[in-house]
C-alpha positions in Angstrom: 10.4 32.1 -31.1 12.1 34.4 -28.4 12.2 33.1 -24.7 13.2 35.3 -22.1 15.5 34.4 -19.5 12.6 32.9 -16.3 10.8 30.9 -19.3 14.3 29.4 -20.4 14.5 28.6 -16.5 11.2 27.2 -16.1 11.9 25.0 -19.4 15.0 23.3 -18.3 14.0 23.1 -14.3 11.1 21.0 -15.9 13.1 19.1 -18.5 15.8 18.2 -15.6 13.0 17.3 -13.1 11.2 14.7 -16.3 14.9 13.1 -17.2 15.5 12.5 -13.2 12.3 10.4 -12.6 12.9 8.3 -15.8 15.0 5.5 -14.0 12.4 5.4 -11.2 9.8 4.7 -13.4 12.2 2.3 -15.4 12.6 0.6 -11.7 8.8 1.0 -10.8 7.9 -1.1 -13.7 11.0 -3.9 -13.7 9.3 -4.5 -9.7 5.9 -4.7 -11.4 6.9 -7.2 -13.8 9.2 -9.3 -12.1 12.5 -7.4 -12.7 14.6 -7.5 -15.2 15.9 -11.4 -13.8 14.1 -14.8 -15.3 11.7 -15.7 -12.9 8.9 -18.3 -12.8 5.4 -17.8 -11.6 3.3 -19.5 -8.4 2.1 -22.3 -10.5 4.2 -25.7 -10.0 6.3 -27.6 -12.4 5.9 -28.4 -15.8 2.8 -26.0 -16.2 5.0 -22.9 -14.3 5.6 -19.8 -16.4 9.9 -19.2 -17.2 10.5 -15.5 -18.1 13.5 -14.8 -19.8 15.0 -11.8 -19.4 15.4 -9.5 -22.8 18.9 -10.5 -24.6 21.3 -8.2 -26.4 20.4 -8.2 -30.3 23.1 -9.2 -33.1 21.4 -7.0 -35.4 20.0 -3.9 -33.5 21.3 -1.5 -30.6 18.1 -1.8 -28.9 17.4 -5.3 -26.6 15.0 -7.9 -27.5 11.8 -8.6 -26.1 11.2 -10.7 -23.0 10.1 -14.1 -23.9 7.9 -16.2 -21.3 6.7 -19.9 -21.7 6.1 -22.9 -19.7 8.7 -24.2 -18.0 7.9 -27.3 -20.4 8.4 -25.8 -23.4 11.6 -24.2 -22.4 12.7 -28.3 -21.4 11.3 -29.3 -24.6 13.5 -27.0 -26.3 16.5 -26.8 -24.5 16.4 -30.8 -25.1 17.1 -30.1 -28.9 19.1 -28.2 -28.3 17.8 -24.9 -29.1 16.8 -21.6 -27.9 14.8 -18.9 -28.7 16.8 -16.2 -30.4 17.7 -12.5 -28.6 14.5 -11.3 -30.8 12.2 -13.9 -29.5 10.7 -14.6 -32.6 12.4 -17.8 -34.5 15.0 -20.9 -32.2 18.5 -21.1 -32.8 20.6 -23.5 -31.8 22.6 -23.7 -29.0 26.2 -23.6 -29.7 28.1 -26.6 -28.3 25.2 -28.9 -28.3 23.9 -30.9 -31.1 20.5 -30.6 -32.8 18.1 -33.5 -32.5 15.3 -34.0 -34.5 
């Protein structure tokens, strides 16, 4: 496929322009969601909702997911002293504090 020289133009003005608004939308969507901080939700207490940001993988370049629960679970787990791993599927545990049952 030959390109002359106004479509090469038109094909990297618009290439530039859709690399440019990538980290607004990447911003636009951290606001929508609460940012990329933990935060908790309007409800009180136990029964609030804990968002963890996403953590840095062992195993992969790419970040893990963000993991949300009730402010009780993440009690109820920290209290055994475990965590939920940077791929927020399975607990590990937390180094420095012992496992109870």
């Amino acid at each position: 496929m030959i390109m002359d020289s106004s479509t090469k133009q038109l094909l990297t003005y618009s290439l530039t322009l859709m690399f440019l608004s990538l980290p607004s939308l990447t911003l636009a969507q951290a606001q929508a969601t609460g940012g990329e901080t933990g935060q908790a939700t309007n409800a009180s207490g136990d029964d609030a909702i804990y968002c963890r940001p996403p953590q840095q993988r062992a195993d992969s370049r790419m970040m893990g997911p963000k993991v949300c629960m009730t402010v009780r679970k993440w009690n109820d787990l920290h209290a055994k002293g475990l965590d939920v791993s940077a791929d927020g599927q399975s607990t590990v545990q937390v180094l420095g504090l012992p496992a109870s049952p």
